[in-house]
Every structure is written in structure tokens, then in C-alpha cells.
N, C-alpha and C positions, 0 to 999 in steps of 0.2 A: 530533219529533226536532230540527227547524231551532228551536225556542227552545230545548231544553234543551241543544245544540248551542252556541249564541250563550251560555247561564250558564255554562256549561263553560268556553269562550273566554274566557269575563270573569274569572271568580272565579279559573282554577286550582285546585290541589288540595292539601288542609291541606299547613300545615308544622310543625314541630315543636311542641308546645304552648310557648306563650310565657312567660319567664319571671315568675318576682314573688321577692320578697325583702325586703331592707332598698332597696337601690338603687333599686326601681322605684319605690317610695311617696317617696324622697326627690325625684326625678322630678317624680312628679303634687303632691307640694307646692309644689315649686320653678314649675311652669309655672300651679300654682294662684295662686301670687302675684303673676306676670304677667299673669295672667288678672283679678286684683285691682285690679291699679295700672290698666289698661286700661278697667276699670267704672268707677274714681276721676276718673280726666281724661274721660272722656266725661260722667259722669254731673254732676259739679258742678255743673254750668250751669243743673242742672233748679232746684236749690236756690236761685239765685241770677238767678234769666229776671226778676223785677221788679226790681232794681235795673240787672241791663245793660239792659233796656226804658228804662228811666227814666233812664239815663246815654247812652244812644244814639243816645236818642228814636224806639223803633219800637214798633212796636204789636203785640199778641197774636199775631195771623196773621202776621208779619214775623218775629217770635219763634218760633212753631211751625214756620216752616219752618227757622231755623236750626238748632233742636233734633233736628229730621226728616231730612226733602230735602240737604240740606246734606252730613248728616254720611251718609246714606244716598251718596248718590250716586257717593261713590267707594268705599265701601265696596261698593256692588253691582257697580260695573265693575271691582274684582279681585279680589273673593272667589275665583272660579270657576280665571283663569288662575292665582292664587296655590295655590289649592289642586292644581292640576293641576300646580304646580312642587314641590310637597309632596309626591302622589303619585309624583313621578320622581326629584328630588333630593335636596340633604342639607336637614332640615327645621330642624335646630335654627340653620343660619345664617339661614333664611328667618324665622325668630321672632325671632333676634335683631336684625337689620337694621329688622324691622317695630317694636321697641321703642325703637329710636332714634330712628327717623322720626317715631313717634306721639310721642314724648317731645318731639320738635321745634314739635310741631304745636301741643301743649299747652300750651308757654311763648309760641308767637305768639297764643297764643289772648288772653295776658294783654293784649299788644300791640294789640289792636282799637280801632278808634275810628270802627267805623261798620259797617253792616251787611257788606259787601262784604269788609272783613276778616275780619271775624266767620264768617261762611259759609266764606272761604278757609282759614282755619285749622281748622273743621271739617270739609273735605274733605278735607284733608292729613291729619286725627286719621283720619276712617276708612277711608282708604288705607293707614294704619301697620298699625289694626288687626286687616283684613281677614287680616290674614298668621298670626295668633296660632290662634282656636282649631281649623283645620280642620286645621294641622300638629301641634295638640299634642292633638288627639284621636288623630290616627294614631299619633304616638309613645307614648301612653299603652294604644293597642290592640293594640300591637308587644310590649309589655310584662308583660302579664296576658293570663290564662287567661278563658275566656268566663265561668266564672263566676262573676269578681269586677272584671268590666269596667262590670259598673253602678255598684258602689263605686267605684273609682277614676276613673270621666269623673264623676259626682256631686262630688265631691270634686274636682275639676278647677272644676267648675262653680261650688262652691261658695264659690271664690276669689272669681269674678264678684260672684257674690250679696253678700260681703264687701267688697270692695271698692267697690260701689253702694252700700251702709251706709253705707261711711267717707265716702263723700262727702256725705252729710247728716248724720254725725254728726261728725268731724272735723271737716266744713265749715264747720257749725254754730260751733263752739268757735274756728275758724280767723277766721272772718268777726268773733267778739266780740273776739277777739285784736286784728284790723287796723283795726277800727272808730276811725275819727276818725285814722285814719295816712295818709297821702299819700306815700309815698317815692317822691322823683321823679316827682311829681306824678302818679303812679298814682293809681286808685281801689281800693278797698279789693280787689273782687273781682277785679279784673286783679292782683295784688302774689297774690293767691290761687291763681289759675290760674299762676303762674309757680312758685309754690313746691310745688303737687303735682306738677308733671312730674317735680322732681328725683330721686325711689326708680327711674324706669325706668332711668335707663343703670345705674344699677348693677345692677341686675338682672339686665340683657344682659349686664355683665360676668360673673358670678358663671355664667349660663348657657351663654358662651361656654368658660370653664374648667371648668368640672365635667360639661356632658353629653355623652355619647357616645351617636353615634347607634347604635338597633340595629338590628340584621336584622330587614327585612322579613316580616312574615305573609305566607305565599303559597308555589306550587308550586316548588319549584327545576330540576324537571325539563320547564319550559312556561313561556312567555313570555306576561304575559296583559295585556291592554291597558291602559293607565292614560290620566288626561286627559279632558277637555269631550269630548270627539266622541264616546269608548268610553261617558262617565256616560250623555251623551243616547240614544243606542242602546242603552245596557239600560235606562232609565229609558221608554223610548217602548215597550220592549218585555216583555219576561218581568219588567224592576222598575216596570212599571206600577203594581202594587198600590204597592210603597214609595212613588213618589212620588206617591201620594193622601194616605197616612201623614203625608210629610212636609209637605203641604200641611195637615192636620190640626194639627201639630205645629206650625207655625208661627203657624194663627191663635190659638194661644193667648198669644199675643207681644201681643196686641191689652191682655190685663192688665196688661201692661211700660209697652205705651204710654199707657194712665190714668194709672198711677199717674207717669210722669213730671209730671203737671200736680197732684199731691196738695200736694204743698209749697204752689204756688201757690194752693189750695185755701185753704189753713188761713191764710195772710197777710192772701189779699183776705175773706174769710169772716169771719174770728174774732179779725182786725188784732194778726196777731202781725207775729213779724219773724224773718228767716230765721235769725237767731243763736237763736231759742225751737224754730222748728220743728224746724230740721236735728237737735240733740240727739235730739230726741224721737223722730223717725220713725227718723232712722241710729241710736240706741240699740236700738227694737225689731229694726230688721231685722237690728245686729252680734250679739244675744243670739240670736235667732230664724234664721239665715241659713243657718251651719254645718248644728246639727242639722237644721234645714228640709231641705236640699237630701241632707244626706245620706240622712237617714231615707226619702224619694221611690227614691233607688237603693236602698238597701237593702230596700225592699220589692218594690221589681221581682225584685230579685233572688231573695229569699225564694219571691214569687210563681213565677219561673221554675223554680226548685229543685225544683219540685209539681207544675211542667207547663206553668204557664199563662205560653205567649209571646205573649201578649196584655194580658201584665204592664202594659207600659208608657202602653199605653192604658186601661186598664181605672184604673191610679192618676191620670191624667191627666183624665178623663171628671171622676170624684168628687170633683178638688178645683177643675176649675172651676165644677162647680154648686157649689159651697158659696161660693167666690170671686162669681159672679154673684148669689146672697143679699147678702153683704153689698153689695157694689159699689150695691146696691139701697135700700141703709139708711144706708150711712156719710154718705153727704153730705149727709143731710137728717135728721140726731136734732135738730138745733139747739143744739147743745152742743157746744164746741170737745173737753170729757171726754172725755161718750159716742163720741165720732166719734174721738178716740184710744182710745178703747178698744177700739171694732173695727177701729185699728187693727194689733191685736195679731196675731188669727187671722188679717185678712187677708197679714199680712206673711208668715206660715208658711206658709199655705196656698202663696203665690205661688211662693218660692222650692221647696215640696215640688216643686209642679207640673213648673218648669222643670230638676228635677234627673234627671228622666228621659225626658227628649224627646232629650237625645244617645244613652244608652244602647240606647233604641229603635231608633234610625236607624243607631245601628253594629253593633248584630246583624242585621239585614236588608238590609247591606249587601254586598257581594261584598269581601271583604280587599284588595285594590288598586283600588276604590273607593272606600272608605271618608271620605278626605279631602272627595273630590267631593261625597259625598253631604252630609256636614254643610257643606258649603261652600252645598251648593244651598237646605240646610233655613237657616241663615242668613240669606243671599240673603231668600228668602222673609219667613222672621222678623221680619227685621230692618224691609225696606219697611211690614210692616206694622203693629209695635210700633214704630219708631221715625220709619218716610217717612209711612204714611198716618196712623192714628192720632192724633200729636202734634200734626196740622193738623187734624183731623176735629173736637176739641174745642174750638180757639177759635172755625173758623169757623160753630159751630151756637151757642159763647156770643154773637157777635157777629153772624151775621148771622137765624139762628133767634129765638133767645129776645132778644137786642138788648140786654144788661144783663149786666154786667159780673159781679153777684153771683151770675146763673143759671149759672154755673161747674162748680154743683156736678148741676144737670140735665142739664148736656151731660155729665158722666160718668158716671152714670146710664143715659142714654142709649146712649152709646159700646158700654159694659158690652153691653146691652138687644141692640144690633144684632149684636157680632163672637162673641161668649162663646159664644153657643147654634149661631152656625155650626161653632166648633171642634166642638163635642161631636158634631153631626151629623155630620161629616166623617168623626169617627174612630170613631164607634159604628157605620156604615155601612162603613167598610172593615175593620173586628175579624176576622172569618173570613176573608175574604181573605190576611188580612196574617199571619196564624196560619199558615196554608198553605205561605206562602211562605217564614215562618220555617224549616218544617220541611224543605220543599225544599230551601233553602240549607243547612240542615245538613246533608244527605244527600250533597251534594253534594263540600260541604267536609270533611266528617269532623270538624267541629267540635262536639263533644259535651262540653268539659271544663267 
């Protein structure tokens, strides 16, 4: 009775089933574009880590923490309070504020001219962007009915997944653009990083006048706890299973952070130049990205429709063993082709995967947790796709294998170590997490 007691306190009791319409999808497009621009200024850098290497004079592991640690660090110290300002107050000023900031962050990023800058500018990018998607998953679950809440966070998601394209495929086109330009005696990628900032404030503009916030999911007749203190207490307690889930979920973030070193793959490997690469990969993943991520929800949801809340995991399981296959073969066919050719399925595969790890974690979440909880699976995510990871592969290229071109072993490898823990994490809490799906709807009255 004292746990079912404590879910009772936590979650509250349904409220009205949530709307959808024309306005709520114009919603999840609109916040899917910030979710866009967001993957674009983070991501660039990946495209472009041998020429600021080589313009800055740091070396691999110096770079990997930039790309990591750096951008993690502040990103991990406000996810959590941010999201807890989402669960209690207005979220759509909290997205907007965080779009300006990162927006900020982005054009000092052009400004660098040594490590310390470099680093400083991406702590300030992931301080902006800690703020975006744990408030704009709530708004988007405020919005829709349960059973088309995998479609529209997928499609939230999918923004991401686009906008990590554009930044190697844009980037690409952007970099042939500035080539041999110096204005103000910029280097080509700093004049680069200045000029994708520019879509976020208008963004925030366009979000500040068009969205209104709505009513809350949750009991109106019961006050039920929100914020880090209430997640930890049911996350320590009766959402024990969830956060196994979400620790499952998150090591699948360990393929995000390979593949941030692929570009740099194909340059030192195959001696392209980031104006050949970026096309290439940001073209497969703009074609590949949408349908990717959406089709992953869309199949949970199909799945759910038939019974199975273990949808999310059961889609997640399948595409990273197939993702751990290739991860297996890509770097070593010996052909710059072949090894674009896989990277076709790996690109879909990637974004299917990551388009149902929100949906999961928001149905097994209590309704006035919900922020918290993507905030936590983030958190986690993020350290390890983007803090541990991104370091884990220079320093096994350079202090492991001792050679610059073993690049493509230490990805390989990476794959080899984190890949096969997701699967076990989340094949080992399946029934539990089933369970708890059901209980939470019992609970809530959420059956739509």
C-alpha cells in the first residue's frame, strides 16, 4: 500500500484526454525546428574538428573533450533544475530564453582562438540547450492523446535528427562556399559557426508569438509533486524499473557518439575534405532522417495498439544489433564506396532507434514527471553519447593502437564495448517495465 500510495502522490489522477488538431502538430513542427537548429550548432564541429585541430593546434584527445566534456558539462548541471522549472512554470518562455542563449553561444563559438574559448563557448551552447527538449516533450504530451504521443515526440525528435544532417550536409556546401575567404580575418569555419546561429532567434521570435501554453495533464482535484526531489523518490522507489529503462535508453546514445568521429573517419582514412564528406553523410541522413525517426514511432505505436508496451524496447533491441553489424564492417571494407554504402542503413537504422527512446520514457512516466524524467534520460544520454564516448575513441586511437589511421579500430571497438550493454540492460528489464506500463495506466486512466 506505502508504494502504491507514493504512485498515487506522484502521478494524480487522469485529466481530460489531451487535445490534437491542426494546432498541436503545428506545435510539434514548430518546436521540431528548434530541436533542429539546436542539433545544427552543436553538431557542426563534428564536421569540422580537423581544421579547428589544425587551426588551434590541439590534438585529438583535446578535441574530444571539446566535442564531449565541454559541451556535456553544463548541459548535465541544468538539465535536471531546468526541467524541474518546466514541470512547474511557463515552458514555452523557458525554450525561448534557452534559444537565445544557445544562439549566443554559437556565434562566440566562431570567436575561439584557443582551446579555453572553444570549451567556453560550448558550455554556454549546452546550458542554452539543456532547456529545449524536456520542456518541449511536456508541451507536446499536454497536447496529444496516448495514442499518438509516439508520432508526435518522434517527429519532435526528428527535427534533431534533421538538423544533425544539415550540419554535415549544409555544412559541407557552406565550408566550399567560404573556402579561401577570410573576412576579418576569420577562418573559414569560425565565419561558419557565426552564420548558422542566425535561424535561432527568429525561431524564438515566431515561438514567443504563436505558442500558448496549455493545461497541464494531471488530476485537478490533487496536488501532486513536481521537481528533482519528487523524480528521485519515485525513481529510487516504485519507478525503479523506469529508471533501469532509462539507463538502457540512454546507452544507446554510445552510436551518436561514433558516429560523431565518422566524418573524421572518411578525411584521415580516404583523404577527403570536409567540403566532399559533409554532403555525402548530411545528404544520406536529410533523405533518411524524417522517415527514420518517424517510422521507429510509428511502429511503437502500431506495436502498442496490439498490446505490446514493450513496444519501445523491443524496436530499440533490433536496430541496434543490426547497427552493431555494421559498426563491425563499415570501417574496415577498404573503400571509401563500400563504407558509404553502409553508410546508408547505418544512418536509418540510427535515427529509427533514437525515435523511440522519448516515447518510451513518456509513457512510463507519472504525468507531472514527465519533464524530469526525459530530463534524467538526457542527463544520462548525453554523458555518454556525447561526455564519455567522443573521448573513449581518440584515446584508444592514440594511446591503444598509437596510429592515427587505427581510427577506424577504435570505432569498432567503441561499437564492440557499449552496443551489446544497451541490448542487455533493456532485454533484462522488458517484463518489468511491461508491468509497470500497466500499472501506471491503472492508475491514471490513461487508456486513449
Amino acid at each position: 500500500m506505502a508504494r502504491a500510495a507514493l504512485l498515487d502522490e506522484t502521478i494524480g489522477a487522469a485529466a481530460p484526454p489531451a487535445r490534437t488538431g491542426g494546432y498541436a502538430w503545428y506545435l510539434v513542427a514548430l518546436l521540431a525546428v528548434a530541436n533542429g537548429i539546436s542539433f545544427l550548432d552543436r553538431g557542426f564541429i563534428n564536421l569540422v574538428l580537423e581544421p579547428v585541430r589544425k587551426s588551434l593546434g590541439l590534438t585529438d584527445t583535446q578535441m574530444g573533450l571539446v566535442i564531449g566534456p565541454a559541451f556535456i558539462l553544463f548541459y548535465s548541471t541544468v538539465s535536471l533544475p531546468l526541467a524541474a522549472l518546466a514541470d512547474r512554470y511557463n515552458r514555452k518562455w523557458l525554450i525561448v530564453t534557452g534559444i537565445l542563449f544557445w544562439s549566443a553561444c554559437a556565434i562566440a563559438t566562431g570567436f575561439a582562438h584557443n582551446m579555453t574559448t572553444l570549451a567556453l563557448a560550448r558550455m554556454g551552447l549546452g546550458l542554452g540547450e539543456a532547456a529545449l527538449v524536456p520542456a518541449g516533450v511536456s508541451l507536446i504530451s499536454d497536447r496529444f492523446a496516448r495514442a499518438r504521443i509516439g508520432r508526435a515526440v518522434s517527429t519532435f525528435t526528428a527535427g534533431g535528427i534533421f538538423g544533425g544532417s544539415l550540419a554535415a550536409f549544409g555544412g559541407g556546401f557552406l565550408m566550399l562556399w567560404l573556402s579561401g575567404l577570410r573576412p576579418g580575418g576569420l577562418e573559414p569555419w569560425q565565419v561558419a559557426f557565426i552564420l548558422i546561429a542566425l535561424p535561432g532567434p527568429i525561431v524564438a521570435l515566431v515561438i514567443a508569438l504563436t505558442v500558448r501554453e496549455p493545461l497541464r495533464v494531471g488530476r485537478a482535484d490533487a496536488i501532486a509533486p513536481s521537481g528533482l526531489i519528487a523524480a528521485l523518490r519515485y525513481l529510487g522507489g516504485e519507478g525503479r524499473v523506469l529508471l533501469i529503462a532509462i539507463v538502457g535508453f540512454a546507452l544507446m546514445s554510445a552510436a551518436s557518439g561514433i558516429s560523431s568521429w565518422m566524418a573524421t573517419f572518411y578525411i584521415r582514412t580516404y583523404g577527403l575534405t570536409p567540403g566532399q564528406v559533409g554532403p555525402i553523410l548530411g545528404g544520406i541522413s536529410i533523405v533518411l532522417g524524417f522517415p527514420g525517426t518517424v517510422l521507429g514511432g510509428h511502429l511503437t505505436d502500431l506495436l502498442r495498439r496490439r498490446g505490446r508496451e514493450d513496444a519501445s524496447i523491443l524496436v530499440a533491441v533490433a536496430t541496434l544489433a543490426a547497427i552493431l553489424l555494421i559498426l563491425l564492417v563499415l570501417p574496415h571494407t577498404g573503400r571509401a564506396s563500400w563504407s558509404f554504402a553502409l553508410a546508408v542503413p547505418l544512418a536509418f537504422l540510427l535515427v529509427m532507434m533514437f525515435g523511440v527512446a522519448h516515447p518510451g520514457i513518456v509513457l512510463a512516466a507519472p504525468p507531472r514527471l514527465r519533464s524530469q524524467a526525459v530530463a534524467i534520460y538526457l542527463l544520462l544520454a548525453n554523458l555518454i553519447g556525447i561526455g564519455v564516448v567522443p573521448v573513449v575513441i581518440p584515446l584508444l586511437t592514440e594511446r591503444l593502437f598509437r596510429d592515427p589511421l587505427a581510427l577506424r579500430h577504435a570505432l569498432s571497438l567503441t561499437a564492440l564495448i557499449f552496443l551489446p550493454c544497451a541490448m542487455a540492460v533493456l532485454l533484462g528489464v522488458r517484463p518489468r517495465f511491461v508491468a509497470h506500463v500497466e500499472r501506471l495506466k491503472a492508475f491514471t486512466g490513461d487508456l486513449a
